[in-house]
N, C-alpha and C positions, 0 to 999 in steps of 0.2 A: 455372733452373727456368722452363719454359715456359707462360704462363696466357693464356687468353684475357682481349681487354681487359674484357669483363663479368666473368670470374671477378674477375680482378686489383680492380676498382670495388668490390663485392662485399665481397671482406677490405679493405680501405681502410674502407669505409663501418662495418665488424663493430669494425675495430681503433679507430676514431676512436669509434661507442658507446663501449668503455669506459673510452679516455681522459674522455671527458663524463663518462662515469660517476665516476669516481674525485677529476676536480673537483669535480663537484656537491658527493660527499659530503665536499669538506673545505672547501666554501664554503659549505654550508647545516650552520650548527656545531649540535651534540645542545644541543636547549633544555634549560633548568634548572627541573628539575622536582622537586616533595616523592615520595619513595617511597611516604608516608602516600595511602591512597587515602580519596576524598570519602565520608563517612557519611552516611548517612539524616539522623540527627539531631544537634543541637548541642553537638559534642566538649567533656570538661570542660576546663576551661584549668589554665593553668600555674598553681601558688600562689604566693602573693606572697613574694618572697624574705627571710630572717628569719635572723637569726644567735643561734644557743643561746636561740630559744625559737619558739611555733610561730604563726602568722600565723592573724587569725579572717576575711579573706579570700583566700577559695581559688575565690570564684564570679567569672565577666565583669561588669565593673563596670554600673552601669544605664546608658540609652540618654539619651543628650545631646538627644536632639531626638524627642519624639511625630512628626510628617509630616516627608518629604523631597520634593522637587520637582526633579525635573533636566529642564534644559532645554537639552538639546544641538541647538545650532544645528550644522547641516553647515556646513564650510567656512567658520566663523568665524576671522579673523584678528586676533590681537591689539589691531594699530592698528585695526582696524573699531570696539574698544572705548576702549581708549585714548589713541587720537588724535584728530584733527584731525576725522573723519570720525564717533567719539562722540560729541564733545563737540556735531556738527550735528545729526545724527541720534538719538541717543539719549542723549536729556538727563534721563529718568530716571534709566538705570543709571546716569549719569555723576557724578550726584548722591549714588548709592547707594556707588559707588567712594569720591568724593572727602569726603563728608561722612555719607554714613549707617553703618549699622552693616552693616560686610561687611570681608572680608577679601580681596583680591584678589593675581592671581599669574599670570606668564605660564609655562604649562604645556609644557614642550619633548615634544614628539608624535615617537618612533624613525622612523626611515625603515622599512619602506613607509608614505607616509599616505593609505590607503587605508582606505574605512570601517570594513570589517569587522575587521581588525588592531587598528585606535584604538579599537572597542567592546571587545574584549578588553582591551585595554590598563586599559581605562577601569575596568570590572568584574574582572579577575582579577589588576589588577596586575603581569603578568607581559610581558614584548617577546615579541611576538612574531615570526617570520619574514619574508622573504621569498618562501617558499612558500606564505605565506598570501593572498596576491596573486590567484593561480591559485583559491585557494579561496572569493573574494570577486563569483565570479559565481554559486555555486552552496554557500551557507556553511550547513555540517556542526552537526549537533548538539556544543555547546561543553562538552566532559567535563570539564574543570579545574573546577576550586574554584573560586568566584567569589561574589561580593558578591549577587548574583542566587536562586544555589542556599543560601546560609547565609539569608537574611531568609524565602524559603518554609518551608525546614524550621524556623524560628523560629515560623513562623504569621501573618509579615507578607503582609496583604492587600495585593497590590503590579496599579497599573493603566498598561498602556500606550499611547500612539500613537501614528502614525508611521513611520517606514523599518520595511519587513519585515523585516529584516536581523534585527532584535532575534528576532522571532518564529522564527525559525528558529536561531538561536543557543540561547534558554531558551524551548523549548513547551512548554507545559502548565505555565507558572510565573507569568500572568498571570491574575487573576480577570475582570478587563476589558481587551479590544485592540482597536484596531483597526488593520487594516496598512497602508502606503500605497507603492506599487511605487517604485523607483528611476530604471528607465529611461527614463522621457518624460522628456528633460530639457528640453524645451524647456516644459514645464509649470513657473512657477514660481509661480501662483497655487491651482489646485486641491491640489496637495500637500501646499502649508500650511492650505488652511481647512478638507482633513478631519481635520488636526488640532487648528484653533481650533475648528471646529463642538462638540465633547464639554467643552470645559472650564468653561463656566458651571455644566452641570448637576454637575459634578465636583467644579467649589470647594462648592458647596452643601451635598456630602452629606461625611458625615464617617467613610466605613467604611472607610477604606484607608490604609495606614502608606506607600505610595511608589506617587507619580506621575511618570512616564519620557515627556517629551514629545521627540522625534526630529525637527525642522524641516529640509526638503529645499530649499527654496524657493533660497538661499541661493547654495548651492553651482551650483542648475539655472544659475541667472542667472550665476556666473564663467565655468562649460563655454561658454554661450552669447556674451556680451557681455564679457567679461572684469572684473577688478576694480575698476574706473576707469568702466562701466557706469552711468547716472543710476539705474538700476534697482535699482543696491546700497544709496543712500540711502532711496529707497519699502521695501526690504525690512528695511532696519535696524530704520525710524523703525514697521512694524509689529509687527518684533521685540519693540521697545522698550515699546509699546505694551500688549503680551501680558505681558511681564514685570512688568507695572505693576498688570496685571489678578490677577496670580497674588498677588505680592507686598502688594496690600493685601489681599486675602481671605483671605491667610494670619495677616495681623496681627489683621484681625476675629476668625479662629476663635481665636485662642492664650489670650482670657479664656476660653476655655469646658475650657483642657488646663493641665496642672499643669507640662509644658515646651514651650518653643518649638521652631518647625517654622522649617526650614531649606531656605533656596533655594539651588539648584548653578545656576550657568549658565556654559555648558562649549562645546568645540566641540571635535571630534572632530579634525580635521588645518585647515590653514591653506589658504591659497591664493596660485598663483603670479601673477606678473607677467602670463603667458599667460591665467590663469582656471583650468591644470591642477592637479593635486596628486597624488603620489606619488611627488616626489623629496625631495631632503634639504637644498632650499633652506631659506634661514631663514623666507621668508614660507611655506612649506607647512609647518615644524614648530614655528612661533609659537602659540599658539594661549590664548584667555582661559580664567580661571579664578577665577570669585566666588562666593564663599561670604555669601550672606547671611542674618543671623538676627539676632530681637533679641538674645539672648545675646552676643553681638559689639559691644558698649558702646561708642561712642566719647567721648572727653571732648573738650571742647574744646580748639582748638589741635591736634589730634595728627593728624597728617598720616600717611597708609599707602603708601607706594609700591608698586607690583607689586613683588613679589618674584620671582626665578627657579624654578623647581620643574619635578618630571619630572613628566608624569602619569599615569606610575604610582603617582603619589600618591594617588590621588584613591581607589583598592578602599582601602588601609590607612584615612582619613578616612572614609570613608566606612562603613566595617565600623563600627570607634569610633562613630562618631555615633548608630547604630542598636543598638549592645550587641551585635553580629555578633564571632564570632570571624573575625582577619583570614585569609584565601584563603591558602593554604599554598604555591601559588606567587609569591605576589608579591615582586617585588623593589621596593618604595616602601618609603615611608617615609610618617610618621603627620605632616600639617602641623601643627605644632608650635601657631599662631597661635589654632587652634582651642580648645584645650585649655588656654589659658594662663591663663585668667580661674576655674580648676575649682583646689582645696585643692590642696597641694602632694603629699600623698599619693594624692587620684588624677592628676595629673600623671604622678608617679611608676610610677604602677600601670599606667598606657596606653602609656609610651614603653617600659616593662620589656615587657609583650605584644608590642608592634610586635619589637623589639630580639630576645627568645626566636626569635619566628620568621624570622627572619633568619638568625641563626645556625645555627639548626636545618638551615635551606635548604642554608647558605651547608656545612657538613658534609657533606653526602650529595651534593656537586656536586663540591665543593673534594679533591683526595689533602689537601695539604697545608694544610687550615683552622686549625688551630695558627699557624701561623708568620702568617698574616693578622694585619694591625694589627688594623682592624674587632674581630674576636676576641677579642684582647686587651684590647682597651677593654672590650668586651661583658662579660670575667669580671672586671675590676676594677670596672665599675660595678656587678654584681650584686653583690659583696662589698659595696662602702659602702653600696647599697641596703639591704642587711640589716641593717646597722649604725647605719643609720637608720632601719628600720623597728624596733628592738630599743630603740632612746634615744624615739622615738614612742608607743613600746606603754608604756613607764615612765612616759607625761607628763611628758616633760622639754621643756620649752620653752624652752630659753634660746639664747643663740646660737649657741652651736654643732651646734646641731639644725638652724637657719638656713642657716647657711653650708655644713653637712653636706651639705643638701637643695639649695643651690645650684652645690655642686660634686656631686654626683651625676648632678643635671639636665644639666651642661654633659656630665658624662661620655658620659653617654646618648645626646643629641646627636650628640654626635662619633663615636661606635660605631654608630647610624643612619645620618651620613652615608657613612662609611667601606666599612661591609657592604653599603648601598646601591651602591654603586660599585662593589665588586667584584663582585658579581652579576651587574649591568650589562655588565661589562667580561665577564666570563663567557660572556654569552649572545652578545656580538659577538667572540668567538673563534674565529679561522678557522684552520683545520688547513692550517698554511703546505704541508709536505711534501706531503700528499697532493693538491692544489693545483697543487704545482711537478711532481709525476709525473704529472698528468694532462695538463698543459700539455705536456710533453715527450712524451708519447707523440703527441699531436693534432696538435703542429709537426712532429714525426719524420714522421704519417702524410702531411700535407699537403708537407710537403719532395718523396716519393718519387712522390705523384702528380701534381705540377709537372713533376717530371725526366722522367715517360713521358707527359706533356701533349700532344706530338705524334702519339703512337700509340695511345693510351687512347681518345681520342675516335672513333673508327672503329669500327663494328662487325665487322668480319670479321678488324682484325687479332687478331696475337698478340705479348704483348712476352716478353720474355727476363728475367723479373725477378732481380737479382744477391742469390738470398736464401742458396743452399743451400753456394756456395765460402766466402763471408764465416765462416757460421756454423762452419765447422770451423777457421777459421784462429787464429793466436795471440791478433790481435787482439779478438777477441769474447772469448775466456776473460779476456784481460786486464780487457777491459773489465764482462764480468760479474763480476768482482772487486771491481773497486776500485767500481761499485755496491753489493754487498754489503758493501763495508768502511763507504759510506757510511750505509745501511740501519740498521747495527748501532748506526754511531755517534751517529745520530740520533735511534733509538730508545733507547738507553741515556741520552742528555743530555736529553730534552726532558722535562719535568716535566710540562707539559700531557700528555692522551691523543693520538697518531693515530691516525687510522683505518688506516693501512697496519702498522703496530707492531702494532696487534690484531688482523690478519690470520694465519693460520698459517705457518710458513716455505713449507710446500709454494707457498701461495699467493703470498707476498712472493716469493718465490723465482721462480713462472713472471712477474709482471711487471717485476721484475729481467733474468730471458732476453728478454722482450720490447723493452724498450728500447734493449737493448743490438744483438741481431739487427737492430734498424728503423738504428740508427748506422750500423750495418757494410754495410747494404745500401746507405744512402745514400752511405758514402763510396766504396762500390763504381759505385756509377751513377757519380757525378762522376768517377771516374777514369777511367770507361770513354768518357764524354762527351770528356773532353779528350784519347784516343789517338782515339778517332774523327775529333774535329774535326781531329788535328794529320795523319792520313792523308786525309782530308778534302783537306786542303788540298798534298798532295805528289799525289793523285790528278788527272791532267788531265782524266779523263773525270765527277768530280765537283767543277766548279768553284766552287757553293754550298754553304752551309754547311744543316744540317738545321734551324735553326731559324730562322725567319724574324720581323720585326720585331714584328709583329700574335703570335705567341711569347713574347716577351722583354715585350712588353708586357704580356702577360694574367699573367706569373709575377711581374715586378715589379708592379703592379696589385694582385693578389691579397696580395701581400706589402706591400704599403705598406698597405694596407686595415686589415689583421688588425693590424700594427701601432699604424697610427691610434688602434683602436677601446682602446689601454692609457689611453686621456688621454678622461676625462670630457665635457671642451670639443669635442674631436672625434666623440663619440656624439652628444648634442645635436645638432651641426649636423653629421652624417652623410650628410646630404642634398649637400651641396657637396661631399662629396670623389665621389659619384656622379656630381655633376654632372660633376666633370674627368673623371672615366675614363672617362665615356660619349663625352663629345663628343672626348675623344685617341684613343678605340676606335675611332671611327666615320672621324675623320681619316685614321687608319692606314689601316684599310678602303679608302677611300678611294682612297689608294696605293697599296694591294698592289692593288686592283681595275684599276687604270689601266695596270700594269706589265702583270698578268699578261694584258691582253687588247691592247697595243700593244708594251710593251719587252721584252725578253728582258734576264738581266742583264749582258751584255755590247752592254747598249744597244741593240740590233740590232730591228728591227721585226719584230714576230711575227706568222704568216700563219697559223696555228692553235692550236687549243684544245681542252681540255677539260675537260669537268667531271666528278670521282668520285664512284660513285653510294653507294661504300659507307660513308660521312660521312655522320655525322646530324647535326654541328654545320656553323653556315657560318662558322666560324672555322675550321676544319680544313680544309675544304673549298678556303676562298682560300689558305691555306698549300700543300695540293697545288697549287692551279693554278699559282700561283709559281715552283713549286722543280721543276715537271712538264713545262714546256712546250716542250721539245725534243721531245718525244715524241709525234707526231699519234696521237692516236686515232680510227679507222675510225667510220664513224656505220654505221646498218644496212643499207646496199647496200654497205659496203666501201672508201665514198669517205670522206677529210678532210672535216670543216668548215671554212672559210677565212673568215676576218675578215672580207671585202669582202661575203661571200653571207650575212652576219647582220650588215653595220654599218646600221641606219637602223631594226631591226624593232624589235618593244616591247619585246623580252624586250633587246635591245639595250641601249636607253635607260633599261631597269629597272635592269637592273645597274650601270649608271653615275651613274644617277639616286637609287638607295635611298640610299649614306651621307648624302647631302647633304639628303635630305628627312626620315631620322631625326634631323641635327641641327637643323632646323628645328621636329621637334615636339617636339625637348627644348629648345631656347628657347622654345616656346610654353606648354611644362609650367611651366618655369619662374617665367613670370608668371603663370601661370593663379590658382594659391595660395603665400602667405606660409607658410611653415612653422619649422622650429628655436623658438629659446629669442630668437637675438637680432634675429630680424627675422617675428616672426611678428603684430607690429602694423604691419608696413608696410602699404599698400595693393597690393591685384594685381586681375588684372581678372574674380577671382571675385566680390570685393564691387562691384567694378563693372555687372558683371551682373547680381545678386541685390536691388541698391536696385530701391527702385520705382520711381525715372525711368529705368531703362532693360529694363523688362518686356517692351515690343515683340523687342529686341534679342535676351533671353533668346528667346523663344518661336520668332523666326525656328534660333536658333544650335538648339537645341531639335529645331526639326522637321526642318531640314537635316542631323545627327547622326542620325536616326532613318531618314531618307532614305539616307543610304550605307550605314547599318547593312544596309535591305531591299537594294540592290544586290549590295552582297558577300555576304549569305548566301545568297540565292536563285540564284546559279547552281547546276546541277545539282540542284536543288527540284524534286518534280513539281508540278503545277499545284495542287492539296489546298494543299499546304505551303508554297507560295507565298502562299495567300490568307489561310490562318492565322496566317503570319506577318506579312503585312501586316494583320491585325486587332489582333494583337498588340500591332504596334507603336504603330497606331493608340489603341488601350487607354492604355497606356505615358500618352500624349500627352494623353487628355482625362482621367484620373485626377490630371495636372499641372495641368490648365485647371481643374479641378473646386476642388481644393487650392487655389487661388489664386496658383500659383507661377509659371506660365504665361497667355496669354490664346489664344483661339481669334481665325483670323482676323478675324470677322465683328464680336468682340466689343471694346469700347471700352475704351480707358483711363482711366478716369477718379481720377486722381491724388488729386487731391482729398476724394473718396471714401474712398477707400484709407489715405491719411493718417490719415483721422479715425476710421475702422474699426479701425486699428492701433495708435492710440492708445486709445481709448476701449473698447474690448472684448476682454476678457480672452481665452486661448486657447481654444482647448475641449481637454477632458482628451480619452483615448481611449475611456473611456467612452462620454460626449457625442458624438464622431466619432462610433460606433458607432451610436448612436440618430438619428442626425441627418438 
């Protein structure tokens, strides 16, 4: 079957959509969600479980703590609390940790940690995505169940400020906001004082049940200067600061309320070695988590270590604390630590809530939720629960009412952590099969447009593609066979759902013909490549072969790449394996450029040339001149071009001269910036330009870059756009001078100055620019 090479590009480009397609959908797994949808108002709960007689609580127990205060620092990393770097920096909290009354935990944060993901996390208890990634430049009204939407319809007067991010997740659920943008990051001073400015007048007044303070400051300073920054101490130690401020105002007001109010100080994702976050290192999913209130007694002697915890934990604690029924998505679990100091029947009555719902989850997700350990644990602890609550309700206090209530606890326990985990496990479920059929159909497609790699790139050819003899042959039937046998058999054993199994046969059925067809055509190319090359080679009047080296490289190339990218360590530092193919690409070049305009490949010196005009690549391009050059082509009066009558001109020396000057500006790119994971604190001579002892340097390198820029685009300019463009660029250059980033010829460097400007005065927001 005959296609032109744009047709042919075309189906490649349509076939390889829905290979993507078909991975996407088996590596972005269906979240775990309640069928129950969100009410208006506050669902009744579960009654208390009771064996042969009937419970006199059937209502949500009352609320652990009158005020809540969460103060999610961005890009808090555990050690920034608990280490070396707390204990400089922030010697309140640390004091709070180690001897006051708190409970403390380091909170493992799911991969993506990115803000908006970890604010869900944080309030609906539920993992979210890595589609939510995408969604964290422009984040959607947040429809799930969450810790947010149950305290409004409760009636809790709830006040925030901070990251916008919240405001656009729950609007119209705050009685007081204020928002503060994310993007300057180079702001890491105004971001937090529009949100310390509000909090004096705040601790003051007493009309609000949840204050949500969001600090940017934090994270600005990682993006910027990295973790290791002097700037992370100043920002801790005002952290510290703030929590000291909140923390005793909270203990003044608790004589005037009948319970104590409760500090959360939390942080949303970690941060890396680099200053980035939103991988799955350990310092980006570390993250603190203190709970402090007086109800949180310490005695002397008793030492608390961080405990490990997901923070999904925090919607389930957090619900409890406030008398909230818990978010019907979440997969947490209720921290235990909280609740332990409360009668053993509510104990009892808050892990049995948490526990309910879970199971509930864990059914409408799970075919198989029966045969779950979790489960089981869940319906042997509600049995003894009842059994205790049944020897409770008689006033029997003896021991064995004791021992009941502390073997039921454990039970509870275990049935929380257990459903916890498979939930979890649940939602990071990836649908292997449909995964591996998309993968095969994207290497099937990129296989077949390797093998017409030398004719694809032309515009005016046409290839021969081997789709239509293949497809009627034994071999494809065979083969859409024994697919279908595997279809069956995979669909019939896999206990999980696929997405291709809940497809209809018609459907399973054409991307079964599909992969099979892309096999057969491929191993039709490769046969016909190897009776080609081997007439090829008994041909005397074709004494090279069709694919030349600058070929063989771009297909190995392309295939070592794709490869690569299965190994984690290899994406990180993706940049270095660019580095090698570009500068062996250019090498090649190189020598295919030297052969095809001196050697013939029978060595022999070559007295002309030419170049194809109907190549839009210049890799295709040096492959015909190569494999072309027996053949003079007439120029437009009907003469050859001859070597001798173009050796010296510029178009000459261009061509001989490009490979070697592209690898001169990818060594130059090279040091320009540090990039990767493991060498992006080296130095390169971007920060070398960027210090302020070498501003003159900048500004020259600056106006000379702006200078080649007006050169090469002003040829063929009429005089207008000529002069436009040199204002332009002009523009460009004193908007740089203006900024401070540059200096104008005329004007001085005064180091000194500059030094103490940069130290001593904070940035200006964009605001401020604006006004300025």
């Amino acid at each position: 079957m005959r296609l032109g090479s744009g047709a042919f590009a075309a189906c490649c480009v349509a076939i390889e959509v829905v290979g993507v397609a078909i991975f996407i959908r088996g590596f972005f797994p269906a979240p775990v969600r309640s069928s129950a949808r969100p009410e208006h108002g506050v669902e009744t709960p579960a009654p208390e479980p009771v064996a042969g007689a009937s419970s006199n609580w059937t209502k949500l127990p009352s609320p652990l703590f009158s005020k809540v205060v969460i103060v999610l620092i961005d890009a808090l990393r555990d050690d920034f609390v608990f280490g070396s770097k707390g204990v400089k920096y922030m010697p309140y909290t640390t004091y709070l940790v180690e001897k006051g009354a708190s409970h403390s935990f380091v909170a493992e944060a799911k991969p993506p940690t990115v803000t908006m993901p970890r604010i869900k996390a944080l309030m609906t208890g539920s993992i979210p995505g890595f589609v939510d990634v995408i969604r964290n430049l422009n984040s959607p009204v947040l429809l799930e169940d969450n810790v947010i939407r149950q305290a409004k319809a409760a009636g809790k007067r709830m006040i925030f400020y901070g990251d916008e991010t919240w405001l656009k997740l729950f609007p119209k659920h705050f009685v007081e906001y204020d928002g503060t943008t994310s993007f300057f990051v180079s702001d890491y001073i105004e971001v937090d004082n529009n949100v310390t400015r509000h909090l004096d007048k705040v601790l003051k007044r007493g009309d609000w049940d949840v204050l949500i303070l969001h600090y940017l400051g934090l994270d600005h300073i990682g993006h910027i200067s990295g973790p290791n920054s002097p700037l992370i101490g100043h920002k801790l130690s005002e952290m510290d600061s703030i929590l000291m401020k909140i923390h005793t105002s909270l203990l003044s007001k608790e004589r005037e309320t009948l319970l104590p109010s409760l500090l959360v100080l939390c942080g949303d994702h970690g941060m890396s070695e680099t200053g980035s976050h939103g991988a799955s290192s350990t310092e980006e999913v570390s993250t603190p988590l203190i709970l402090i209130s007086s109800a949180f007694e310490r005695k002397p002697g008793d030492i608390r270590h961080p405990k490990h915890v997901q923070q999904t934990d925090l919607a389930a604690t957090l619900a409890i604390g406030l008398g909230l029924p818990i978010p019907k998505d979440s997969v947490g679990s209720l921290l235990f630590p909280v609740i332990e100091g409360k009668p053993m029947r509510e104990q009892l009555r808050f892990l049995h809530l948490n526990t309910l719902q879970l199971s509930k989850l864990l059914q409408e997700n799970v075919p198989s939720y029966e045969k779950d350990p979790g489960f089981e644990q869940f319906k042997m602890a509600e049995r003894l629960h009842g059994n205790w609550v049944k020897l409770h309700l008689e006033e029997n206090h003896s021991d064995v009412l004791l021992g009941l209530g502390t073997k039921v606890l454990r039970q509870y326990l275990g049935a929380l952590k257990t459903l916890s985990l498979s939930l979890s496990t649940q939602v990071a479920h990836y649908d292997i099969y449909s995964m591996a059929v998309g993968t095969v159909v994207v290497l099937e497609v990129l296989t077949l447009f390797l093998l017409s790699t030398p004719h694809v790139l032309c515009r005016k050819d046409e290839l021969d593609v081997p789709l239509l003899s293949p497809v009627s042959s034994l071999l494809f039937y065979l083969l859409f066979l024994v697919l279908s046998a595997v279809h069956v058999l995979v669909c019939t054993s896999s206990e999980s759902s696929c997405y291709l199994c809940s497809l209809p046969w018609l459907a399973a059925g054409g991307v079964m013909v599909l992969v099979a067809a892309l096999l057969c055509a491929i191993l039709s190319a490769l046969i016909r490549m190897v009776v080609d090359s081997t007439l090829l080679k008994k041909s005397a009047s074709h004494p090279s072969s069709g694919w030349s080296e600058v070929d063989l490289l771009l297909l190995l190339g392309t295939v070592g790449h794709v490869l690569s990218l299965g190994a984690s360590s290899f994406v990180e530092e993706e940049h270095q394996t660019w580095y090698f193919l570009v500068n062996t690409l250019c090498l090649a070049l190189s020598q295919e450029t030297c052969r095809s305009y001196f050697l013939g490949d029978d060595c022999e010196p070559q007295h002309r040339f030419h170049v194809e005009q109907e190549c839009v690549d210049i890799l295709a391009c040096t492959r015909k001149d190569s494999t072309s050059y027996s053949t003079p082509e007439p120029d437009r009066k009907g003469k050859g071009v001859s070597l001798s009558e173009t050796k010296g001109s510029s178009k000459w020396w261009a061509v001989l001269a490009s490979p070697w000057l592209v690898l001169i500006c990818c060594r130059l790119l090279r040091s320009l910036n540090q990039t990767g994971v493991q060498g992006a604190h080296r130095p390169d001579f971007s920060h070398w330009l960027t210090s302020s002892d070498h501003k003159a340097q900048l500004s020259g390198l600056a106006a000379l870059s702006l200078v080649v820029i007006f050169m090469l685009v002003q040829k063929g300019c009429s005089l207008v756009s000529k002069a436009a463009l040199a204002l332009g660029l002009l523009g460009v250059f004193c908007y740089r001078a203006a900024t401070g980033i540059v200096l104008f010829p005329w004007q001085p460097d005064n180091k000194s100055i500059s030094k103490v400007t940069q130290t001593t005065l904070p940035p200006l927001t964009f605001q401020q620019a604006l006004w300025a």
